[in-house]
N, C-alpha and C positions, 0 to 999 in steps of 0.2 A: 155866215154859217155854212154857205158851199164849200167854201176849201178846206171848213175844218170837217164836214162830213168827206170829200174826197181824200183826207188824211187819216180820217179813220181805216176807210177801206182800205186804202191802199198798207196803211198797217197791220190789218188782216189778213192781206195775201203775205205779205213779209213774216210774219207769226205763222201761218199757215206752213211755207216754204221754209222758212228754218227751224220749227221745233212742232212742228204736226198741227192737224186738225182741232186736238182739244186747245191749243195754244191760241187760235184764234176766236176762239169762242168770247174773251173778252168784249169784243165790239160788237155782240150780239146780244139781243134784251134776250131776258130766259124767254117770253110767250114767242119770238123770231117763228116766222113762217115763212117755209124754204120750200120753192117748186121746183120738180124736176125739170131737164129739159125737156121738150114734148115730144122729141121721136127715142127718147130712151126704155129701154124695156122698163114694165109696170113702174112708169112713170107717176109721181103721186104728191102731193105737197105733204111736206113734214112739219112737225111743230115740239118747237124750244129746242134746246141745247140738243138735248139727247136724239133729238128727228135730224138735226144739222148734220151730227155726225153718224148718223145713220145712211145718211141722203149719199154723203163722200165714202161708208164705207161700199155703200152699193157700187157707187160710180168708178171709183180708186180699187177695187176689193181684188179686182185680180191682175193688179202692179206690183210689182218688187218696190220700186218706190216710182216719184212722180213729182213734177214741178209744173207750178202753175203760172205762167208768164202774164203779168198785165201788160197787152198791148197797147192801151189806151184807154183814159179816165176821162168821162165828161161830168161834171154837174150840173144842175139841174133843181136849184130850191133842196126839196127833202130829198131827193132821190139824185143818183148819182151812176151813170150807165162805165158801164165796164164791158171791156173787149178784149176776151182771154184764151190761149192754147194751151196746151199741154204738151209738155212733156214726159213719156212713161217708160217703162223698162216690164217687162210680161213676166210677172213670176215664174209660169213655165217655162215659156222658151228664151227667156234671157235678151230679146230683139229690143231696140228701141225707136220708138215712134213719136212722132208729133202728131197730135188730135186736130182738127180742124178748129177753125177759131169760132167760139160761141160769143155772145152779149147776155149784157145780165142788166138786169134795173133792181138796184138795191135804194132800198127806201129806209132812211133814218128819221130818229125823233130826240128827240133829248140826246144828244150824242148816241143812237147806240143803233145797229142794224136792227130794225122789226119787221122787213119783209125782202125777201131775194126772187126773182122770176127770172130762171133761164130761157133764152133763148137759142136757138139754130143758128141765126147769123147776128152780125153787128146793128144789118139795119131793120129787123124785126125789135129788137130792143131798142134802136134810138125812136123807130113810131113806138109804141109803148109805151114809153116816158115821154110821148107827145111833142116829140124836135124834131122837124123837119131837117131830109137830109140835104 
């Protein structure tokens, strides 16, 4: 069941990164509960589909567009940590940037994401999901 939840995810960021935010939504249960990361302004956990893409329009809202690089997939039973950058381009002023790399611990059940917690770095999300580094 690990590599078929790391294949979900990792098909998420692909759906996400070639046809948008709602495209990914697949691999997510509707009740998905989605925190922000913790030093992001009115940082806040969302819930289902519609909080998912709420949470990306907050965080993506003031890109022209944006690409989300997996730098690295571990799994872990239900949960499955990811280690990701950004790529963005600034609607106003046109500059493009690379975001610092964040970790996430995404927890699946039945095939399908039912919870995501961002984190600041890699190794706050690998303790999190309890694997020593």
């Amino acid at each position: 069941m690990s590599e078929e939840n790391v294949e979900i995810v990792r098909g998420a960021f692909e759906a996400f990164n070639r046809d948008g935010p709602e495209a990914a939504l697949a691999a997510f249960a509707r009740d998905v509960e989605w925190h922000d990361l913790p030093d992001q302004p009115d940082a806040e956990v969302h819930h289902g589909h519609a909080g998912v893409l709420s949470a990306i329009e907050q965080f993506f809202g003031g890109f022209e567009d944006y690409d989300v690089n997996l730098d690295e997939i571990i799994h872990h039973g239900e949960q499955v940590v990811v280690c990701v950058r950004t790529i963005d381009r600034g609607k106003a002023s046109g500059a493009r940037f690379e975001q610092r790399p964040a970790g996430g611990v995404w927890t699946l059940r039945n095939g399908l994401v039912v919870r995501v917690v961002w984190f600041g770095t890699r190794r706050e999300a690998v303790e999190a999901a309890g694997l020593a580094e």
